[in-house]
The first five atom37 places (N, CA, C, CB, O) and aatype in JSON, in Angstrom:
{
  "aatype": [20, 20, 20, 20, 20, 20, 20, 20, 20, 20, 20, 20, 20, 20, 20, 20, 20, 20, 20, 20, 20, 20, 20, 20, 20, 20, 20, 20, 20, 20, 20, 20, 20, 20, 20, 20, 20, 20, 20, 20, 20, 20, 20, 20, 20, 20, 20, 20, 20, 20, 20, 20, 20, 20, 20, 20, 20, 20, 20, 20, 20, 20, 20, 20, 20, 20, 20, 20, 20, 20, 20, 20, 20, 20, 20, 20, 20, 20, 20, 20, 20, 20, 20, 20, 20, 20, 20, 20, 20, 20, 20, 20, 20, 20, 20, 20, 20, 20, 20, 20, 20, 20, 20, 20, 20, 20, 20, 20, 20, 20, 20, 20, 20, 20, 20],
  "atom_mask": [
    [1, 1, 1, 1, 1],
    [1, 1, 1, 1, 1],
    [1, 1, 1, 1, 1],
    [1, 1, 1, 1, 1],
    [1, 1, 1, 1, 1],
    [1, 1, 1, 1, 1],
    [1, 1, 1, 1, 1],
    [1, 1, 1, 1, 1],
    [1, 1, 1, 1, 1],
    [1, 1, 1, 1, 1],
    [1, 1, 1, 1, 1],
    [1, 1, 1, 1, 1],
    [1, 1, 1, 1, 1],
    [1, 1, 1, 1, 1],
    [1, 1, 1, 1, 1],
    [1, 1, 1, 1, 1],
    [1, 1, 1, 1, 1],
    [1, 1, 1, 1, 1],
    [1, 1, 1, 1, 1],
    [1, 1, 1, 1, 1],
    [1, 1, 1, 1, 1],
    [1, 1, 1, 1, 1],
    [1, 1, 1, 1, 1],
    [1, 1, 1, 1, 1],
    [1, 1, 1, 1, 1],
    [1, 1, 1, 1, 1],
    [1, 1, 1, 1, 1],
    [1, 1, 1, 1, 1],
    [1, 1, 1, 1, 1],
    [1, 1, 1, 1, 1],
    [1, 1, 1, 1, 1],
    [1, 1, 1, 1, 1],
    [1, 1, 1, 1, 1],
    [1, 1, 1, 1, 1],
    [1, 1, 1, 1, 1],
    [1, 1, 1, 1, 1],
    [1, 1, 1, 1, 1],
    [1, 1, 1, 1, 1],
    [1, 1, 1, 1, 1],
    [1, 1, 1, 1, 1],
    [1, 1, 1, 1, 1],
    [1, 1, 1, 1, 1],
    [1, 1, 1, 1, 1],
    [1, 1, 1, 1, 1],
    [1, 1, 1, 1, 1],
    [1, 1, 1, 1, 1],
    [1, 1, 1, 1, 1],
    [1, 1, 1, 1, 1],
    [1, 1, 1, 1, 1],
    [1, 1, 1, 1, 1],
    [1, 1, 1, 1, 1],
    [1, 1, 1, 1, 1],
    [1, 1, 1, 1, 1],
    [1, 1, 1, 1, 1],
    [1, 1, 1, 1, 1],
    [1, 1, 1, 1, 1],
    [1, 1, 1, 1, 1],
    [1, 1, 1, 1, 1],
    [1, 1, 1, 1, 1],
    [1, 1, 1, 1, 1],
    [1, 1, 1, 1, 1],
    [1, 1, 1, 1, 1],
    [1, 1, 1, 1, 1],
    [1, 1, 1, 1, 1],
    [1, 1, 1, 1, 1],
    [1, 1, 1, 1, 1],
    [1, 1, 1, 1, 1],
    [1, 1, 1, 1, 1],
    [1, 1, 1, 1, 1],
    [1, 1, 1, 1, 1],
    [1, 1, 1, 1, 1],
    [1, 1, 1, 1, 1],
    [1, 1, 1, 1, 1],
    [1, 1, 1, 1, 1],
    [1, 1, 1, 1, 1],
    [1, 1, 1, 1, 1],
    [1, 1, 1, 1, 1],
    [1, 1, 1, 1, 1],
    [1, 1, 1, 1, 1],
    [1, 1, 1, 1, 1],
    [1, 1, 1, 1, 1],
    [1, 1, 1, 1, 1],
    [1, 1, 1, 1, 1],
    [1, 1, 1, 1, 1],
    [1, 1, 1, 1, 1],
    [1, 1, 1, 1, 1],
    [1, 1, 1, 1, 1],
    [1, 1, 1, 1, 1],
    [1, 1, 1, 1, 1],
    [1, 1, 1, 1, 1],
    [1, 1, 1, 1, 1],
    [1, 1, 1, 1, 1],
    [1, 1, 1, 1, 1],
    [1, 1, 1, 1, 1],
    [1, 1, 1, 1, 1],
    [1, 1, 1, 1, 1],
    [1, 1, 1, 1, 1],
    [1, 1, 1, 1, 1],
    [1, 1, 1, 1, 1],
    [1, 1, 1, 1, 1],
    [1, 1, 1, 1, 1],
    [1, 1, 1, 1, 1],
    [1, 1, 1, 1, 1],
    [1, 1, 1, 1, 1],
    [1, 1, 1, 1, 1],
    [1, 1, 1, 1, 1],
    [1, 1, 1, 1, 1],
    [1, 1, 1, 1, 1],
    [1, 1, 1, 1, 1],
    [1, 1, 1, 1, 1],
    [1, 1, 1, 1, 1],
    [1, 1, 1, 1, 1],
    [1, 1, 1, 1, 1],
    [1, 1, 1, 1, 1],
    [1, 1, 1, 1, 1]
  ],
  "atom_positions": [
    [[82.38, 21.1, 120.67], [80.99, 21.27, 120.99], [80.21, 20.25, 120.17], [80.51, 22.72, 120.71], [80.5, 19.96, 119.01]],
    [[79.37, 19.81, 120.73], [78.79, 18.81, 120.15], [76.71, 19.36, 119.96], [79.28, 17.31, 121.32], [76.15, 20.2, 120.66]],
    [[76.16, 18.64, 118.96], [74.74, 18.7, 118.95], [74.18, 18.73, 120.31], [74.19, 17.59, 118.22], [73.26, 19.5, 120.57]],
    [[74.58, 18.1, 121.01], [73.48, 18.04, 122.22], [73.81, 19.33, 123.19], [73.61, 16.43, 123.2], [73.05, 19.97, 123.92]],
    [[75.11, 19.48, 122.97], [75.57, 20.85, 123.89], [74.91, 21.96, 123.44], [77.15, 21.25, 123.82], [74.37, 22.61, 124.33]],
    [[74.78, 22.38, 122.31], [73.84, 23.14, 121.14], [72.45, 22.88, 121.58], [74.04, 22.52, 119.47], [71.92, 23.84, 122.14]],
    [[71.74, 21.8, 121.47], [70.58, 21.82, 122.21], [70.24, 22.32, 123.44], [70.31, 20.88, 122.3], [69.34, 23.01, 123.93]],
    [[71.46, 21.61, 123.86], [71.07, 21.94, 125.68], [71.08, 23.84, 126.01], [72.79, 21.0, 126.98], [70.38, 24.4, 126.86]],
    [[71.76, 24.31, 125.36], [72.0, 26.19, 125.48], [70.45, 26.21, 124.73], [73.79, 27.25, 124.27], [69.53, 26.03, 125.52]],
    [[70.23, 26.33, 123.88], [68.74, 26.49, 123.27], [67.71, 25.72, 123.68], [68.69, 26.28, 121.93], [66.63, 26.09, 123.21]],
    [[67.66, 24.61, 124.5], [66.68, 24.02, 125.74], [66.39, 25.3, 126.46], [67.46, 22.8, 126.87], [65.26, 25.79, 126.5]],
    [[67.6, 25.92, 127.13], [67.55, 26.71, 128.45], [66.95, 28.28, 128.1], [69.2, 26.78, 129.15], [66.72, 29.14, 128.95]],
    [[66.8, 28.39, 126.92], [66.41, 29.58, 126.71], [64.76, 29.65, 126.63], [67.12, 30.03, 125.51], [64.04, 29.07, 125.82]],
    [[64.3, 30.67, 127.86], [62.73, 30.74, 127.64], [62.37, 30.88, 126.62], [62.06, 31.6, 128.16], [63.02, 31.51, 125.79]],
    [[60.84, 30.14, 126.27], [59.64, 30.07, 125.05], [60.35, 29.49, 124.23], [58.94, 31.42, 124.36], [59.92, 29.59, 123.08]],
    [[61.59, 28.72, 124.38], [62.28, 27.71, 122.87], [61.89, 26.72, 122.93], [63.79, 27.35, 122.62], [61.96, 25.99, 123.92]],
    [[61.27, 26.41, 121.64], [60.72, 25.23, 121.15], [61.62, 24.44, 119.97], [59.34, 25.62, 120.64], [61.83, 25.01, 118.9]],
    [[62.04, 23.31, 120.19], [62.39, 22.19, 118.77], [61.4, 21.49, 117.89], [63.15, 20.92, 119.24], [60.23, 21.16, 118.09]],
    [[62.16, 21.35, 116.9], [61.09, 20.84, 116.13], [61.94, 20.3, 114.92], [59.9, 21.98, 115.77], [63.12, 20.64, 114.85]],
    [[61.42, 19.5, 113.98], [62.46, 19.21, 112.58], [61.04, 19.3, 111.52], [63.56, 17.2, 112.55], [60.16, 18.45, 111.41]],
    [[61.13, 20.24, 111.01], [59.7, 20.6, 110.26], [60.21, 20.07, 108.75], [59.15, 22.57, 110.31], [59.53, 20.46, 107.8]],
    [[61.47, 19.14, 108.43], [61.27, 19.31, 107.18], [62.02, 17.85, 107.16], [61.83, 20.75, 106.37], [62.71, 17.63, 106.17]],
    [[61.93, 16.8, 108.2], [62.56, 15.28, 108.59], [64.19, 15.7, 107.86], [61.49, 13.55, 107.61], [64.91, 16.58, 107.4]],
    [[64.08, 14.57, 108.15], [65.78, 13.89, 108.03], [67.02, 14.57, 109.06], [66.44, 14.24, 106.26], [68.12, 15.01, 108.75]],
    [[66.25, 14.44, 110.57], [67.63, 14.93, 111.32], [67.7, 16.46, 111.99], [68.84, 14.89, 110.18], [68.33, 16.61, 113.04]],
    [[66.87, 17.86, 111.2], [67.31, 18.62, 111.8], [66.72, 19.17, 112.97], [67.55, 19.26, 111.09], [65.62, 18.84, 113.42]],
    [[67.62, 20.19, 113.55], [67.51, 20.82, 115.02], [67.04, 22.05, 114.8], [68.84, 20.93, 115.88], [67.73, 23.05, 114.6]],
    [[65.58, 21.97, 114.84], [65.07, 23.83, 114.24], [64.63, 24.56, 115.5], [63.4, 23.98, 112.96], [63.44, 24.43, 115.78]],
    [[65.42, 25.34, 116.37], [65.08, 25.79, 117.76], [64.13, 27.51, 117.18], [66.94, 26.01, 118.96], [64.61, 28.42, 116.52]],
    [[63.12, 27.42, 117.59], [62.18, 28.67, 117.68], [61.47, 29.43, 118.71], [61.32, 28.44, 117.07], [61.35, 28.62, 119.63]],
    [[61.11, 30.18, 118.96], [60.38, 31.36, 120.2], [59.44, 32.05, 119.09], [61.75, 32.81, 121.16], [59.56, 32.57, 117.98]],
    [[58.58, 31.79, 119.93], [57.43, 32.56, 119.09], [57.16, 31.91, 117.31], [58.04, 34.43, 119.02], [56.61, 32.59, 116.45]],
    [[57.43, 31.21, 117.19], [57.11, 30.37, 116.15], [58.53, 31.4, 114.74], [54.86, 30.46, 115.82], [58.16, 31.59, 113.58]],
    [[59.53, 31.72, 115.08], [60.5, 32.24, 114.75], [61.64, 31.59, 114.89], [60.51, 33.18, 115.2], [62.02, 31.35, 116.04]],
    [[62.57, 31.1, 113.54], [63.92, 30.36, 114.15], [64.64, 31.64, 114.48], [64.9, 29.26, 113.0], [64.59, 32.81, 114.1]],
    [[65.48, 30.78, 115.56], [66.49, 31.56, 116.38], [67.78, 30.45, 115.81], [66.1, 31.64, 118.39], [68.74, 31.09, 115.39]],
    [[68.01, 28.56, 115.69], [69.1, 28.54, 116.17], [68.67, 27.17, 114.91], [69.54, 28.58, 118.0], [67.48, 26.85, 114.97]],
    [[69.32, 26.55, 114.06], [69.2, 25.37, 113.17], [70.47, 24.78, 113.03], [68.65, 25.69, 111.81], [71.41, 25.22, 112.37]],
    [[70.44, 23.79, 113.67], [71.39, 22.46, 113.12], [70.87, 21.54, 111.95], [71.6, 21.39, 114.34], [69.86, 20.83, 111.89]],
    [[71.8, 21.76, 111.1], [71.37, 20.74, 109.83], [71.41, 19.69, 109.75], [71.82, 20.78, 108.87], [72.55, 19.43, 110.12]],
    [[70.76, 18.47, 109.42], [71.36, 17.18, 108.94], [72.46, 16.73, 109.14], [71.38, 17.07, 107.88], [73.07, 16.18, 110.05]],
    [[72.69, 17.17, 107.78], [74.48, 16.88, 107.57], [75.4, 17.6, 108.0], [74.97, 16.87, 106.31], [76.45, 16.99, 108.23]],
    [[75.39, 18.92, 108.24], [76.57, 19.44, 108.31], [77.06, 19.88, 110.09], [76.46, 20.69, 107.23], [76.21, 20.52, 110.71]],
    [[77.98, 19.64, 110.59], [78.34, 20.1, 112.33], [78.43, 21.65, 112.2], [80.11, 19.4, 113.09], [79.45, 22.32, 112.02]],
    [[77.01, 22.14, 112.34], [77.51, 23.56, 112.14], [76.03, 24.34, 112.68], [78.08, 23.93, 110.29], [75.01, 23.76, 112.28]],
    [[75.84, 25.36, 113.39], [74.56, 25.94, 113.84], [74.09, 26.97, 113.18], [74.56, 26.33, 115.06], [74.7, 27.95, 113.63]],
    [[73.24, 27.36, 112.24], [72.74, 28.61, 111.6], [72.16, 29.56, 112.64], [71.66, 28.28, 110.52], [71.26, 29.13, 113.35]],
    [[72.59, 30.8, 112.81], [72.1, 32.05, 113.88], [71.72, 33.08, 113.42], [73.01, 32.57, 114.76], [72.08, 32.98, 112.25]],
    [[71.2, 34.06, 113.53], [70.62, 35.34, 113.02], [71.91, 36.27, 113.43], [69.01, 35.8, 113.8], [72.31, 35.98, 114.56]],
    [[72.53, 37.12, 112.92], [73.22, 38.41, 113.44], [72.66, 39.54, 113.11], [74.5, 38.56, 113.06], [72.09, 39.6, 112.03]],
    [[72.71, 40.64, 113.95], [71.93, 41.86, 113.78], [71.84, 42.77, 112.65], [72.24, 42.57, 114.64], [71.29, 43.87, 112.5]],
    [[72.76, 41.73, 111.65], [72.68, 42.55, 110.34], [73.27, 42.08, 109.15], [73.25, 43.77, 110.49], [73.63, 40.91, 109.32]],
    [[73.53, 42.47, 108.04], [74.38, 41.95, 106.69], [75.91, 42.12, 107.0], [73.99, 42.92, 105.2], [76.73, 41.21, 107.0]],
    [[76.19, 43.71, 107.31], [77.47, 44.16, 108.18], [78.16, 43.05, 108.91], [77.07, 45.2, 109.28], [79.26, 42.65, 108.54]],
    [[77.44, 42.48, 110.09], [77.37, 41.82, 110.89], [78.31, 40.49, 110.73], [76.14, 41.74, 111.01], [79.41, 40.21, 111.21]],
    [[77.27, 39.69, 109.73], [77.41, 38.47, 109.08], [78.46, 38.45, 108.63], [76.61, 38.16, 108.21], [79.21, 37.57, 109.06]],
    [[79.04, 39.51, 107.42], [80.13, 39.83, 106.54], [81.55, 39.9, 106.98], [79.86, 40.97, 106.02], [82.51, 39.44, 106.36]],
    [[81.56, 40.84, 108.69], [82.54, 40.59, 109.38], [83.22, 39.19, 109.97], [82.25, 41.27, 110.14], [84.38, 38.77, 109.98]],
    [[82.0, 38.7, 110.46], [82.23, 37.27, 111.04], [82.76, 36.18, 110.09], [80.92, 36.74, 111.6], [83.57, 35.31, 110.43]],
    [[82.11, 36.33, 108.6], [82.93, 35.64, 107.99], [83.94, 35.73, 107.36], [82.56, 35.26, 107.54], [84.44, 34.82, 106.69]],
    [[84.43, 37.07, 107.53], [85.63, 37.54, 107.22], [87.07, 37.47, 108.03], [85.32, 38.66, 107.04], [88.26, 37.62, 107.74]],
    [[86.22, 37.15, 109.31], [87.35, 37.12, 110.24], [87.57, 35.8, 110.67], [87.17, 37.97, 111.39], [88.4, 35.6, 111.56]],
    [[86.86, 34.77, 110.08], [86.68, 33.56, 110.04], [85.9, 32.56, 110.83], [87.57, 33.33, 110.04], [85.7, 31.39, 110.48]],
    [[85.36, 33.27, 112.2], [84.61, 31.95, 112.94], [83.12, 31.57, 112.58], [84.56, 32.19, 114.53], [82.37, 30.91, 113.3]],
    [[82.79, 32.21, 111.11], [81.7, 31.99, 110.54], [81.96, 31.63, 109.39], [80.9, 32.86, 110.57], [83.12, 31.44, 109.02]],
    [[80.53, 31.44, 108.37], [80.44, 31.21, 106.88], [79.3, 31.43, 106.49], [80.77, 29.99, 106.4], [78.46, 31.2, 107.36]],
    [[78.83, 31.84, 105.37], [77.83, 31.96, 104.76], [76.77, 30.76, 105.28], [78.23, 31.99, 103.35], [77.01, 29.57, 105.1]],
    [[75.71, 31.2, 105.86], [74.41, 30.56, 105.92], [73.79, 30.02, 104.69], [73.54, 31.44, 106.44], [73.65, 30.92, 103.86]],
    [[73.48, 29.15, 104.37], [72.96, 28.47, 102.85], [71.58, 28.65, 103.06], [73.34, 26.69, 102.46], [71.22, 28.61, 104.23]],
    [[70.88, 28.81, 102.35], [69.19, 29.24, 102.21], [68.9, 30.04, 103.05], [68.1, 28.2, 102.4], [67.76, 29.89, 103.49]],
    [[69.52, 30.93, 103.51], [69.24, 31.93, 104.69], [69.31, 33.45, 104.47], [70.22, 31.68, 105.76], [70.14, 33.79, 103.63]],
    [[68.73, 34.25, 104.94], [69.0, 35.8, 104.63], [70.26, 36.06, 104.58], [68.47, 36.77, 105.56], [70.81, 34.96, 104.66]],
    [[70.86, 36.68, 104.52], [72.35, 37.3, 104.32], [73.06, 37.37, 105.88], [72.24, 39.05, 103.56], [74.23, 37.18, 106.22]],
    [[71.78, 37.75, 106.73], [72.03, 38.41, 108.07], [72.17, 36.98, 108.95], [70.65, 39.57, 108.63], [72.34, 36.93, 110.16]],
    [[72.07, 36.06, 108.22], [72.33, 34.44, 108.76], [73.6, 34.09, 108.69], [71.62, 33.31, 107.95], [74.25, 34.71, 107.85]],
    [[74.3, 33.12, 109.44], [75.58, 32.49, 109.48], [75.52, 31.52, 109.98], [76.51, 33.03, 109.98], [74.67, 31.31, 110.84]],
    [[76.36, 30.65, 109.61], [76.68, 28.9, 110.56], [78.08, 28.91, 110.99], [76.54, 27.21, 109.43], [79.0, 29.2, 110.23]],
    [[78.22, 28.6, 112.19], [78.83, 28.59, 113.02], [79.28, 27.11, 112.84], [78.21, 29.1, 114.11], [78.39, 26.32, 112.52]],
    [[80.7, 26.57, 113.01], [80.99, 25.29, 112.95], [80.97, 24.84, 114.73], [82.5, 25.09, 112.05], [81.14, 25.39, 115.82]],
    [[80.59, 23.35, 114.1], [81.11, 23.32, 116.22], [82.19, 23.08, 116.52], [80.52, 22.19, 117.31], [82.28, 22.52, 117.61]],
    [[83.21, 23.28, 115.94], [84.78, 22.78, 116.36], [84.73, 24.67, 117.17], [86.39, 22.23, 114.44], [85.42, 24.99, 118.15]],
    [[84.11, 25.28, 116.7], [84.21, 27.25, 117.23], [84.31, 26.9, 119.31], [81.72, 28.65, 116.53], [83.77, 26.02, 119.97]],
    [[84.84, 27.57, 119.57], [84.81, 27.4, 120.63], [83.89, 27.78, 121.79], [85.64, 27.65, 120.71], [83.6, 28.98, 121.88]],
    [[83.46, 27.06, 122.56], [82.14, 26.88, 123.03], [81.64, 28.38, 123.56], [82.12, 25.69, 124.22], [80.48, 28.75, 123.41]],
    [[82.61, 29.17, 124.18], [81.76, 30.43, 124.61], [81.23, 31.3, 123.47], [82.63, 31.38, 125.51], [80.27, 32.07, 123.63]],
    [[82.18, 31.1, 121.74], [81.56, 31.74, 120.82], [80.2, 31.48, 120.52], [82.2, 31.62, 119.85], [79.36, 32.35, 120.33]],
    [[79.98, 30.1, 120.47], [78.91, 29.29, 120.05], [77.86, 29.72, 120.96], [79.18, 27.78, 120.08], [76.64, 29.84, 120.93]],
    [[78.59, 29.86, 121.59], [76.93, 29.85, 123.4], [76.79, 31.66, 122.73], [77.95, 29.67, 126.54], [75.83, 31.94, 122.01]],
    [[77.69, 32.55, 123.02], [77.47, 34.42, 122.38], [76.2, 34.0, 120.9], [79.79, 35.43, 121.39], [75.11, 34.52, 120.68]],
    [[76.67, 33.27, 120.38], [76.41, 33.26, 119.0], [74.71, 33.34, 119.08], [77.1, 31.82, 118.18], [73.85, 34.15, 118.71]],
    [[74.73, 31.82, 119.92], [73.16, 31.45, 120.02], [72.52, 32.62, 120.6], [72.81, 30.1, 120.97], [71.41, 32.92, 120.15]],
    [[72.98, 33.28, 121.44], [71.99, 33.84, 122.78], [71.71, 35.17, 121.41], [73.06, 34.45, 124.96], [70.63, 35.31, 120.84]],
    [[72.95, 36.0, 121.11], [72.53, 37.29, 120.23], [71.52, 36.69, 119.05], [74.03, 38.12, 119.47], [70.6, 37.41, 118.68]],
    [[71.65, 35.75, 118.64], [70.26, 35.08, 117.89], [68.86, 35.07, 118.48], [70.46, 33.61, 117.68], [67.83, 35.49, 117.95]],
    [[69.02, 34.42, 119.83], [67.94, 34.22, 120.24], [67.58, 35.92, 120.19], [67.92, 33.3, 121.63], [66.79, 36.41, 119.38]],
    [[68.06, 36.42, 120.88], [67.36, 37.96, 121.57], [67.02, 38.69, 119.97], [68.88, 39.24, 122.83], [65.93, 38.98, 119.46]],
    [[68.4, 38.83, 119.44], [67.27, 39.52, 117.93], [65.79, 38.69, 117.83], [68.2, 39.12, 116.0], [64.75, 39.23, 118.22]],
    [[65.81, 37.48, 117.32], [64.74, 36.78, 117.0], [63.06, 37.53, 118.12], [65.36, 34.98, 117.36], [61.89, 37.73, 117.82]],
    [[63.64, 37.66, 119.04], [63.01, 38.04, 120.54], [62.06, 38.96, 120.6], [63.96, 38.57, 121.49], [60.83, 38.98, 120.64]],
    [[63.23, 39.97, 120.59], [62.87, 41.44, 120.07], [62.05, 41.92, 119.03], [63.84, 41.98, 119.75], [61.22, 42.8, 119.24]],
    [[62.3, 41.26, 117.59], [61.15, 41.15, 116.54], [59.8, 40.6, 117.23], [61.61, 40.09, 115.3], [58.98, 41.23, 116.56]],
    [[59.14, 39.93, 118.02], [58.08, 39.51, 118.11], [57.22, 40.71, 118.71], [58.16, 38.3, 118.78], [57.63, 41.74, 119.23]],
    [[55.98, 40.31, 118.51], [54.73, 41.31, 119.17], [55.14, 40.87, 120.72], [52.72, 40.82, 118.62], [55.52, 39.86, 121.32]],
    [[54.75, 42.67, 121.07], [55.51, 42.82, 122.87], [54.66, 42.35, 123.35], [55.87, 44.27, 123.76], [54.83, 42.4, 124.56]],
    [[53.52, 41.76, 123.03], [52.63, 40.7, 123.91], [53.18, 39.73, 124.1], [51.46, 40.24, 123.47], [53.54, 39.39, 125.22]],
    [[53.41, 38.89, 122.8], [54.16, 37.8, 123.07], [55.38, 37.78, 124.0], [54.52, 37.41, 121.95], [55.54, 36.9, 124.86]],
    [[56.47, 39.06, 123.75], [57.11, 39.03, 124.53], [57.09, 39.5, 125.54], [57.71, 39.14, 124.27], [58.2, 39.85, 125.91]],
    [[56.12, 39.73, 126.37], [55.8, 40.24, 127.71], [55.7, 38.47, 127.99], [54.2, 41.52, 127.96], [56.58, 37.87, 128.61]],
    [[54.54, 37.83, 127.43], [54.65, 36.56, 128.11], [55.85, 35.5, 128.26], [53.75, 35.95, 127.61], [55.77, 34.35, 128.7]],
    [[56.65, 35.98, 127.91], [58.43, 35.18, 128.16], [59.11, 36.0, 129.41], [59.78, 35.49, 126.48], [59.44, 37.1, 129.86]],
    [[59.05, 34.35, 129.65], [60.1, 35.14, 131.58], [61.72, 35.59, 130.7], [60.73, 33.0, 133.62], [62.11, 35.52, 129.53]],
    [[62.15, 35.93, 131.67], [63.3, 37.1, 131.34], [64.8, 35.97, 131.29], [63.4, 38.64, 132.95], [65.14, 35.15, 132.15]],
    [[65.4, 36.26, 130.08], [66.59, 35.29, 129.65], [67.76, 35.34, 130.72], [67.22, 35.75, 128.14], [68.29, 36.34, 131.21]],
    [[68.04, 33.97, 130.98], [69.09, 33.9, 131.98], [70.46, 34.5, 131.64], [69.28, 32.52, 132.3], [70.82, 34.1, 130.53]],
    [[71.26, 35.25, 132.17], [72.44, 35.63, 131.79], [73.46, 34.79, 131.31], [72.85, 36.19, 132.62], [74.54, 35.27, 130.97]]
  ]
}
């Protein structure tokens, strides 16, 4: 999986916006002014939200994750060598937590996520 394949799944997701709010390179995908999905600089790897600490702890225990660096606990990076349908699960359960937290106004105004 490559950066742009990563983009392109977080392109397709309604109200996602890019942005690199802090230069040098990165991929900061947001909805509602909330990250959902960050590619770093340097490293081939996507930071995602999981629905919990639990969550996170398993995934990197079972290996297709790792500790998120500057991130809540409930964060993980995903490498892109992971195989693409994990990566694509990974992003989307990111996006929708991220989703779900927003005011139901906001999310009333987002058309409905493609399957």
């Amino acid at each position: 999986m490559t950066r742009a394949t990563v983009n392109r799944i977080c392109a397709d997701l309604p109200g996602a916006e890019v942005s690199d709010p802090w230069g040098g390179g990165h991929d900061c995908w947001k909805i509602g002014g909330k990250i959902f999905a960050l590619i770093g600089a340097m490293n081939e790897a996507v930071a995602v939200k999981t629905d919990g600490i639990e969550t996170a702890e398993m995934l990197i225990e079972a290996g297709p994750a790792r500790r998120a660096a500057y991130f809540h606990r409930s964060w993980v990076e995903i490498p892109m060598d992971c195989p693409e349908d994990e990566l694509r699960h990974r992003i989307l359960v990111s996006y929708d937590n991220i989703r779900k937290s927003l005011p139901r106004k906001v999310q009333a105004s987002l058309k409905p996520r493609p399957s």
